[in-house]
C-alpha positions in Angstrom: 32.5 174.8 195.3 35.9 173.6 195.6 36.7 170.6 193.7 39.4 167.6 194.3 42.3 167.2 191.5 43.7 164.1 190.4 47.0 164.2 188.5 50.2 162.8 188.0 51.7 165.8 190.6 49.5 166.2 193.0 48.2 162.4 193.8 50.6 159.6 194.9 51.3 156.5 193.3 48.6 154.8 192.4 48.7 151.4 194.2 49.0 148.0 191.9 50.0 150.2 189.6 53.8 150.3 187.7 54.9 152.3 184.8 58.4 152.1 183.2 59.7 154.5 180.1 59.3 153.2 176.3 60.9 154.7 173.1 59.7 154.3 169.4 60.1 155.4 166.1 58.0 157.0 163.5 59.9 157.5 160.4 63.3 157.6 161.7 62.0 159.5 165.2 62.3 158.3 168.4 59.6 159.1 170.6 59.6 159.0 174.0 56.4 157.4 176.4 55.2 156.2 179.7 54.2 152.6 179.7 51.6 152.0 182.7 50.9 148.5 183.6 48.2 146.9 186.2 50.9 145.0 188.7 48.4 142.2 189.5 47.7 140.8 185.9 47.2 137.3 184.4 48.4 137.0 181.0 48.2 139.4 178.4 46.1 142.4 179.1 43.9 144.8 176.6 45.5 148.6 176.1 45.1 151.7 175.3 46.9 154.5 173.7 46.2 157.5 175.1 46.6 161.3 173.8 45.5 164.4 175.1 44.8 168.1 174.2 47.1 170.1 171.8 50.4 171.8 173.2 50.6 168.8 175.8 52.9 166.5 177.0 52.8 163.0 178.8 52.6 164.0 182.1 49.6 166.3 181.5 46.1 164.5 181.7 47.3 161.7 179.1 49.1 160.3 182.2 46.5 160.9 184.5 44.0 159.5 182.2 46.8 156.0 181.5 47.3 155.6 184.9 44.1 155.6 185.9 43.4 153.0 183.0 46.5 150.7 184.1 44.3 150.3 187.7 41.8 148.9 185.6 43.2 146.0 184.7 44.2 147.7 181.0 48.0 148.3 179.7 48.1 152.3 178.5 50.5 154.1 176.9 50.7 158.1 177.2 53.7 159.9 174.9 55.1 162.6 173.4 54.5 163.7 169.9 57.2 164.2 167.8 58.8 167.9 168.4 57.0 167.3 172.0 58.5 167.1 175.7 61.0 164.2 175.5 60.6 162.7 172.0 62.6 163.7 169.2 62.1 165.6 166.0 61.9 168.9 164.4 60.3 171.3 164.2 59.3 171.9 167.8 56.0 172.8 169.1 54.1 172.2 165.4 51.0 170.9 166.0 50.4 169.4 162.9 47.2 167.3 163.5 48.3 164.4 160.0 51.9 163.8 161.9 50.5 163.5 165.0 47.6 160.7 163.7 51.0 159.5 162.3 52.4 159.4 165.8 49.2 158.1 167.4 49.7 154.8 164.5 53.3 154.1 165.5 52.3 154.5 169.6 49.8 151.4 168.8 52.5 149.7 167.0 54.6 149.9 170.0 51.8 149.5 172.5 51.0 145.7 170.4 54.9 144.7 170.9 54.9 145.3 174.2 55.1 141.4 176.2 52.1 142.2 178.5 49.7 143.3 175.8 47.0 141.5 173.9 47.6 142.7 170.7 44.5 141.9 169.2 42.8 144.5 171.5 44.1 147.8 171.2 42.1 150.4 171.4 42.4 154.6 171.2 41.6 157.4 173.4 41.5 161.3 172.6 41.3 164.0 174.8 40.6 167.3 173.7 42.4 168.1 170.4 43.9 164.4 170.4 39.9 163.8 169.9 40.4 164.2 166.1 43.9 162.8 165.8 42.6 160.1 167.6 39.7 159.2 165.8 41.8 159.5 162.4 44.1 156.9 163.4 41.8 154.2 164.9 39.6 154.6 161.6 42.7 154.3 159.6 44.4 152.0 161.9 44.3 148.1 161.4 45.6 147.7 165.2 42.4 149.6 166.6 39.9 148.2 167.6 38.0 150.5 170.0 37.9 154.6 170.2 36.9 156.5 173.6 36.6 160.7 172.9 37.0 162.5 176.1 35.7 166.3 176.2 36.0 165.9 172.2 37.6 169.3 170.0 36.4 168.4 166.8 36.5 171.0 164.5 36.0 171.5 160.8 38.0 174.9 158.8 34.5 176.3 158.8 34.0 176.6 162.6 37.7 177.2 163.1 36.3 180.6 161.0 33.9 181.0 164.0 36.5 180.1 166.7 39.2 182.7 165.5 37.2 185.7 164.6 35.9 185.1 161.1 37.3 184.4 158.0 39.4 187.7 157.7 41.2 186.6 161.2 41.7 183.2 159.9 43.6 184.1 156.8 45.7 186.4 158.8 46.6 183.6 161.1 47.4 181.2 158.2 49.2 183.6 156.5 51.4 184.8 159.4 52.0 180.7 159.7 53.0 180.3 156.4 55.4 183.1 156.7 57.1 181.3 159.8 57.5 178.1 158.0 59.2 179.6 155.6 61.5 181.4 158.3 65.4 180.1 158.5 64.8 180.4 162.6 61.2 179.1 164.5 58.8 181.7 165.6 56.9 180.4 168.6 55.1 182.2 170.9 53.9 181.0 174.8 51.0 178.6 175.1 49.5 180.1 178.2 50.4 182.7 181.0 48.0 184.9 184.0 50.3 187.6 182.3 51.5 187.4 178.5 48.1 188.5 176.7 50.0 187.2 173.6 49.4 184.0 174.8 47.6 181.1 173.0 45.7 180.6 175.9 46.1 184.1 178.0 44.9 183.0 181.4 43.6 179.7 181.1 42.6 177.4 183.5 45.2 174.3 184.3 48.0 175.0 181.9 49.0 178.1 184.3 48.7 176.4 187.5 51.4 174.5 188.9 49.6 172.1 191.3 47.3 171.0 187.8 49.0 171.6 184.1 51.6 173.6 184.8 54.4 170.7 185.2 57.9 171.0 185.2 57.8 169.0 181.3 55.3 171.1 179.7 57.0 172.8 176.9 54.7 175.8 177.6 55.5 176.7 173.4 53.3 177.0 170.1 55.1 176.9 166.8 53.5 179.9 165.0 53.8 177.3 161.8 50.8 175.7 163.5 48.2 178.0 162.2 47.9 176.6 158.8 47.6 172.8 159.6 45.6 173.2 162.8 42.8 175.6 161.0 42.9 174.1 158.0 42.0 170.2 160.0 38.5 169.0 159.4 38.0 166.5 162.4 35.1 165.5 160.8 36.2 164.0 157.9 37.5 160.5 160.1 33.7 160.1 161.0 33.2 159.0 157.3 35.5 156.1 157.8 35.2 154.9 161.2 33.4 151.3 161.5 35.1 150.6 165.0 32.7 150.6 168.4 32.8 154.4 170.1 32.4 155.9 173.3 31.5 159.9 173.8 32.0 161.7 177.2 31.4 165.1 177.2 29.2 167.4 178.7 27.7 171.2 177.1 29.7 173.1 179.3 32.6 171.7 177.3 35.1 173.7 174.8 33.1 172.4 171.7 30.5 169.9 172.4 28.5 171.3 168.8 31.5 169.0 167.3 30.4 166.6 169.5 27.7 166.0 168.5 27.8 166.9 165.0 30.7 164.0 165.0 28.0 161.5 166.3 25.3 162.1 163.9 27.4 162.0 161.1 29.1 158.6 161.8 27.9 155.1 161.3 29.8 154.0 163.5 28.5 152.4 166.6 28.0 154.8 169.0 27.8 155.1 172.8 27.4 158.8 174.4 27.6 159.7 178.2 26.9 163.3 178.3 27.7 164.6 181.9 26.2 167.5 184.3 26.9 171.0 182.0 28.3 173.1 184.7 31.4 170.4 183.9 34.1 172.2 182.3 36.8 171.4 179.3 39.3 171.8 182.1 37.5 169.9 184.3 37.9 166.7 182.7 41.8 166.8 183.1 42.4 166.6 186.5 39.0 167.2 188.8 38.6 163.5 190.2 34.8 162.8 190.6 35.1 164.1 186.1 37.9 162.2 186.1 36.6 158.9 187.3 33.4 159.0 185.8 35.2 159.3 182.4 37.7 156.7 183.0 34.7 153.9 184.5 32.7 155.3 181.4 36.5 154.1 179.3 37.0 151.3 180.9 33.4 149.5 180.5 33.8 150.9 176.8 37.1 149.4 176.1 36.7 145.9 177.9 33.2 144.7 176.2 30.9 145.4 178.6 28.9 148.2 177.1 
């Protein structure tokens, strides 16, 4: 079955809808976002900062996801890490998951500022990989006061082992990281390609295809000093220390719904799950529209009280 898309390139402007560009700093930084704002709006309105999966930029499904928000009624903000698309800072391409909670901390510092915005109701959402950065900040984060994980990656250093080919695999990774850190140039290699089997995502879905993820902004790189933070992240931990109300969409034909749900029984914090059909994809929840809108809806309930 052929399924519609919904993005940022392939699906006009979204009526009573307007967006306009917004820069802030994290520790010296500047960082470059998309401010989307619901045109019809009486007083200050709730937002959201928004983040998606790793190696991504704004106008990847953390756009689609904030503009689809701002129709809502909500003020959302999608941006791009630092060493990212349009924002500042070096190295490039590192995803380091601590800087970019770091990141996520100073977006909802901007986000609050912002003249629309209520700033006493600013909530998270985390696509993907952002799932954990995400989750991190708003536990951690005094301007939080909701979280929404979409098609959660949530995983520990132990099931990183499992991911990457066992332990022996790991190490190599982390070590071959390590040893571009401590390079004098940056090694990076391509984050996805139909031909490049050296790839970090050798023909995968979205990234590769122009009329989805494959926009003209994408960086399309991975730092090869990524291996040691990324495997050595435990996404879990932030379920400890999160007290603030959460909403789960995923479904089991996502990347890593075990995290899922091993995120959700391990939390106390209050939870609200909508799992969806499991032929749904990771991918799927980026862009295909009936995913799309069932996850935003699911979002928007979440983040304005009514759940």
């Amino acid at each position: 079955m052929t399924h519609s898309r919904i993005n940022l390139q392939n699906t006009p402007e979204t009526p009573g809808v307007a967006h306009r560009a917004v820069d802030f700093e994290r520790d010296g930084i500047t960082l470059n976002g998309t401010l989307y704002l619901p045109v019809d709006r009486a007083g200050s309105v709730p937002a959201v900062v928004v983040a998606g999966a790793w190696t991504t930029v704004k106008e990847q499904m953390p756009g689609t996801y904030a503009r689809a928000l701002a129709s809502r009624g909500f003020a959302a903000l999608a941006f791009d890490f630092a060493g990212w698309g349009e924002s500042q800072g070096e190295p490039r391409y590192l995803e380091d998951p601590e800087t970019k909670a770091a990141d996520i901390g100073a977006a909802a510092g901007c986000l609050a500022a912002q003249p629309e915005v209520d700033s006493q109701e600013v909530s998270g959402l985390g696509i993907c990989a952002s799932s954990g950065y995400m989750a991190s900040a708003v536990a951690d984060g005094e301007l939080f006061s909701k979280l929404a994980l979409v098609a959660p990656w949530l995983h520990t250093p132990a099931t990183a082992e499992d991911i990457y080919g066992g332990a022996a695999a790991t190490r190599r990774l982390i070590e071959a990281g390590r040893a571009a850190a401590r390079s004098p140039e940056p090694q990076f290699v391509v984050a996805a390609s139909t031909t490049d089997d050296t790839s970090l995502m050798f023909q995968a879905p979205y990234y590769t295809e122009p009329d989805r993820g494959l926009v003209e902004t994408y960086d399309n790189q991975f730092n090869v000093a990524s291996w040691e933070p990324w495997l050595t992240y435990d996404a879990q931990a932030s379920a400890d220390r999160l007290e603030k109300p959460t909403l789960v969409v995923c479904s089991e034909g996502a990347a890593l719904p075990a995290s899922a749900h091993a995120y959700i029984k391990r939390t106390q914090a209050p939870i609200t799950e909508l799992w969806l059909d499991d032929d749904i994809t990771q991918f799927d929840f980026y862009d295909r529209e009936d995913v799309v809108r069932r996850s935003i809806d699911a979002v928007a309930e979440h983040f304005s009280g009514k759940r």
